[in-house]
C-alpha positions in Angstrom: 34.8 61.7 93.0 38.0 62.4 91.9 38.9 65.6 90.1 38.6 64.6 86.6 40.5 66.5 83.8 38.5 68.1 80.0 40.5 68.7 77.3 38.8 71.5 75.2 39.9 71.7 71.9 37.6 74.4 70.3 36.7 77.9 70.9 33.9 77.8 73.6 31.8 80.6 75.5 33.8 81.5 78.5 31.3 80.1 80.6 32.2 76.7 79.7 35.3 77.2 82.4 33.0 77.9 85.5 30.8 75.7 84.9 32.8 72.9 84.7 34.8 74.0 87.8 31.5 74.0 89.7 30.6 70.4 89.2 33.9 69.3 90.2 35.7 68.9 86.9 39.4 70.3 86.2 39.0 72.2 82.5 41.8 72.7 80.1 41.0 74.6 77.4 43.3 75.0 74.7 41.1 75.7 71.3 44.1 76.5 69.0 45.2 72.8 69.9 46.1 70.8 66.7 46.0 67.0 66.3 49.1 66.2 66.9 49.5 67.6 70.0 45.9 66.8 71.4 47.0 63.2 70.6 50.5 63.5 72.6 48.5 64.8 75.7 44.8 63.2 75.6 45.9 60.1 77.3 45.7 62.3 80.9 42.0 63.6 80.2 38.9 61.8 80.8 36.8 64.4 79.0 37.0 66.0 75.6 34.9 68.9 74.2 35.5 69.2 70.7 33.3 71.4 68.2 34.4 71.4 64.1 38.1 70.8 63.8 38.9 67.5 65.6 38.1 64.5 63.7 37.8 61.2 66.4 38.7 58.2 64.5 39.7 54.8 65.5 43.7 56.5 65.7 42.7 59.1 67.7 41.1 56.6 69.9 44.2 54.3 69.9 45.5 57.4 72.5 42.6 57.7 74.9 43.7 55.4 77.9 41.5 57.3 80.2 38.8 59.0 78.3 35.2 58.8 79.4 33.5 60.9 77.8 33.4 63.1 74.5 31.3 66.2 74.0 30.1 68.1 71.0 29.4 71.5 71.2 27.3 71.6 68.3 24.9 69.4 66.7 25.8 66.5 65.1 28.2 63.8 65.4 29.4 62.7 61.8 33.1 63.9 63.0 33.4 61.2 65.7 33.4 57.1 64.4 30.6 56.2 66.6 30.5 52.6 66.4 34.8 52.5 67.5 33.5 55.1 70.5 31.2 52.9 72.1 33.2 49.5 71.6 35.2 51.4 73.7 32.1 52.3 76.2 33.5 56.0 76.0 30.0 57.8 76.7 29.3 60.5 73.5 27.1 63.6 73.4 26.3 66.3 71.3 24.6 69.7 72.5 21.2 69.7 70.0 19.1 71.2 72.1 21.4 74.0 72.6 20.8 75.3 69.0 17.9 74.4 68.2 16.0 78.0 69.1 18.6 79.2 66.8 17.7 77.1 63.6 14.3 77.0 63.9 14.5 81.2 63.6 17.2 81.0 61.0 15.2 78.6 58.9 12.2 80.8 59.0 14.3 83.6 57.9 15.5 82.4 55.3 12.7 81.4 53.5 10.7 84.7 54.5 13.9 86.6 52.8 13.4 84.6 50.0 9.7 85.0 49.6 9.9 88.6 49.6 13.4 89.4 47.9 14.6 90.9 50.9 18.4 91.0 50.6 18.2 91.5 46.7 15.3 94.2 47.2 17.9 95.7 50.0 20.5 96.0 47.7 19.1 97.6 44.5 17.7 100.3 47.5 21.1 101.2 48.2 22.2 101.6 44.5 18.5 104.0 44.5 17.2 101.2 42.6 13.3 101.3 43.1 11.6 98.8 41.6 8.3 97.2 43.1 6.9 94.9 40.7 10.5 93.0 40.5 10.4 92.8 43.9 6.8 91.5 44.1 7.0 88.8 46.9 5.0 85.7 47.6 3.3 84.2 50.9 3.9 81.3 53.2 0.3 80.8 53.9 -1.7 78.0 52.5 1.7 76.3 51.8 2.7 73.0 53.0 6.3 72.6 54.5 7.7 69.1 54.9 10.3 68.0 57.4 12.4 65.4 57.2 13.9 64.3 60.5 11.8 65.6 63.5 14.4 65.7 66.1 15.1 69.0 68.2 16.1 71.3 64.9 12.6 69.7 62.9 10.8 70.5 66.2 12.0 74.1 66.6 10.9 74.7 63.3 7.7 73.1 63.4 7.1 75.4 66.2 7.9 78.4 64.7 5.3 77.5 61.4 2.6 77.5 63.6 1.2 80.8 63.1 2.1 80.8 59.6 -0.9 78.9 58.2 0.3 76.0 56.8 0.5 72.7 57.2 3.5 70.9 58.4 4.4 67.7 57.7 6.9 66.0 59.3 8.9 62.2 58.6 11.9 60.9 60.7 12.7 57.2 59.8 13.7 56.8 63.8 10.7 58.1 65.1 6.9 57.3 65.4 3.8 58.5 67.2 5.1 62.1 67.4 2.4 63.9 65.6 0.6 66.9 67.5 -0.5 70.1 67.0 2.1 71.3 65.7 2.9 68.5 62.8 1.3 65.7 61.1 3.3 62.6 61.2 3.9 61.5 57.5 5.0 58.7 55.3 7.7 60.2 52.5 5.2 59.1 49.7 2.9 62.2 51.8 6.3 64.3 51.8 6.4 63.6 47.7 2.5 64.7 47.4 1.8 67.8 49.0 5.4 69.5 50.0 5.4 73.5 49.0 8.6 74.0 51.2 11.5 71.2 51.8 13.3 71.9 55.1 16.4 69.2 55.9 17.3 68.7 59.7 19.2 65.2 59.7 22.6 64.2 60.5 24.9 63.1 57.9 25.3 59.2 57.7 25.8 56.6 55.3 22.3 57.0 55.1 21.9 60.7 54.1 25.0 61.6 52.5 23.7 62.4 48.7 19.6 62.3 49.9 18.8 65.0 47.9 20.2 64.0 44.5 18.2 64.4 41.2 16.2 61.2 41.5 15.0 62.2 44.7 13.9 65.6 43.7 11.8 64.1 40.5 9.7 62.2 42.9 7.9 65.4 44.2 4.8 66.5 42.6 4.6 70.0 42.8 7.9 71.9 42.1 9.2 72.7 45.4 11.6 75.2 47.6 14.4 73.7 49.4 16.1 74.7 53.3 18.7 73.3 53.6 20.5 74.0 57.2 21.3 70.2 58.1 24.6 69.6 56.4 25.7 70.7 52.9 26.7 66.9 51.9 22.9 66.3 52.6 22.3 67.6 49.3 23.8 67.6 46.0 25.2 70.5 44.5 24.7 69.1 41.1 21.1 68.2 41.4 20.1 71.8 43.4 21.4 73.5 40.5 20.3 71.2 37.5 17.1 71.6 39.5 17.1 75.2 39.9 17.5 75.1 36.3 14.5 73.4 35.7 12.4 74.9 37.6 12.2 72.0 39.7 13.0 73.8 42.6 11.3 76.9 42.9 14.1 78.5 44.7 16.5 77.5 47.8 17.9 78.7 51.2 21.2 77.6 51.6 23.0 77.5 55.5 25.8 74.7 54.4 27.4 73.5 50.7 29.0 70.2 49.9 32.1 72.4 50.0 32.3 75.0 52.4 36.1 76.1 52.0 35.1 78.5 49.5 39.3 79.6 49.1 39.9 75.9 48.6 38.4 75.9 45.0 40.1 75.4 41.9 39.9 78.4 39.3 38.0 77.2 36.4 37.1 73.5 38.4 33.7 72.1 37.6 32.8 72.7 41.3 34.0 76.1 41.1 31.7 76.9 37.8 28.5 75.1 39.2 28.9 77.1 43.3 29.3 80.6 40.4 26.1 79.6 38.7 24.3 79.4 42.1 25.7 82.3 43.4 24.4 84.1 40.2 20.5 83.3 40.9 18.2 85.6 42.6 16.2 82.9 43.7 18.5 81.2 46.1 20.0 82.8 49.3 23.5 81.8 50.9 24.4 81.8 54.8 27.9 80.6 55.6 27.0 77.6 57.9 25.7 80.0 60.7 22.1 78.7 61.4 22.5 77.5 64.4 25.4 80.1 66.0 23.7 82.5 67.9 25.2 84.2 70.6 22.6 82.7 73.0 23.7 79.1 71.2 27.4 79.9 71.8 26.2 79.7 75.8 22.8 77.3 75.6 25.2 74.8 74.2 27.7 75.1 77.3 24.5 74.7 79.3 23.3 71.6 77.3 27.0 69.6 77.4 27.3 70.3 81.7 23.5 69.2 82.1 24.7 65.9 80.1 28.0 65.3 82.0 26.0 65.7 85.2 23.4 63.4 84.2 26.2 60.7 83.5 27.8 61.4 86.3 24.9 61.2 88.5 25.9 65.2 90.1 
């Protein structure tokens, strides 16, 4: 096989060099790369590992003479027009399984800090601030958490429930037959019914851009707490809060935000007041898109991308 050339446009555990090198690949990384030049050199690479920055549209793709193959080193692929990718049978990947470990604790986190008033309860500690009763907490068990989309991240998390005493319920609209031990395979009229807990692990398409808007979140019975570690467009900011407000939703855990370039808002912008109301609750807890970034992700997901390269290589 001839030495083929990766173009590595993002910042990447170091490992991602050697292990390249030992399947025979020539790496070039260069992760503070920006578009313009990546598109005045890509035409000599027939790899690319990208991660948050590069966005692969059909111009980008207008400069890939010799590209075969794109990786993500991350989960999901809603930066890349897959549809223009395969019409140009350019093979595509993203490194799921790398991350997965860490978003399955993260989620669990979360909602246990939540519960219990950890981070607020931390706080008020360090101000000598004792207050028990405020800081009453309440339990998982006997709760029912609903997944929707059981791929690696709904899995991991699934996992994690099980000595938690609930019941997990779990509905992917590209998936069947996957109920075990671990979950019950549910219809989202089931979801609607019984969900205590709502944890979101889909990608963002067409499909679930806006899922959780305010006519979604009327159709569950009970009122409900919301994880939210997929993506923040997933989710409406305007319906979270309104249902916050409410009571609606009990509370929320919060890994991503429709708009996550917190300098970028306008002073006084209606975006601007509704992210200041939610940061003013108690009952809802803020990570800054960090769910699945581990420092054992930062590697697994190095491990993950060469396992698929080989595999499509036949190494």
């Amino acid at each position: 096989m001839n030495m083929k050339k990766v173009l590595i446009v993002d910042d990447m555990h170091p490992s991602i060099l050697p292990m390249l090198e030992e399947i025979g690949f020539v790496p070039d990384y260069q992760p503070s790369i920006q578009r313009e030049e990546i598109l005045d050199i890509i035409k000599n690479y027939e790899g690319l590992l990208i991660r948050n920055k590069t966005k692969v549209d059909k111009e980008f793709l207008t400069y890939t003479s010799k590209l075969e193959f794109i990786g993500r080193a991350g989960a999901g692929l809603d930066l890349i027009d897959i549809p223009a990718v395969e019409k140009m049978k350019i093979q595509l990947f993203a490194a799921n399984e790398g991350n997965s470990d860490a978003v399955g604790e993260h989620t669990l986190g979360m909602i246990l800090n939540l519960f219990n008033k950890i981070n607020w309860a931390d706080a008020e500690v360090r101000q000598k601030v004792w207050l028990r009763e405020a800081n009453r907490g309440i339990e998982l068990m006997g709760m029912t958490v609903g997944i929707i989309g059981y791929g690696n991240m709904g899995k991991a998390v699934a996992q994690r429930l099980k000595g938690f005493g609930v019941e997990v319920l779990a509905y992917d609209l590209y998936k069947q037959d996957f109920g075990s031990e671990l979950v019950k395979e549910a219809t989202m009229e089931e979801i609607f019914e019984k969900t205590d807990v709502l944890s979101l692990h889909v990608p963002l398409t067409d499909k679930t851009r806006q899922l959780v808007d305010e006519a979604f979140l009327v159709k569950f019975h009970k009122d409900i707490f919301l994880v939210n570690t997929s993506r923040g467009e997933v989710a409406s900011i305007r319906a979270v809060l309104n249902a916050l407000k409410t009571g609606k939703l009990r509370g929320a855990c919060l890994d991503v935000l429709e708009n996550e370039k917190m300098h970028q808002l306008k002073i006084n912008s209606e975006q601007e007041i509704m992210y200041n109301e939610l940061f003013s609750m108690k009952n809802v807890i803020f990570t800054p898109h960090v769910a699945g970034w581990t420092k054992e992700s930062y590697f697994k997901i190095n491990q993950v991308l060469v396992n698929k390269i080989k595999a499509m290589y036949g190494i």
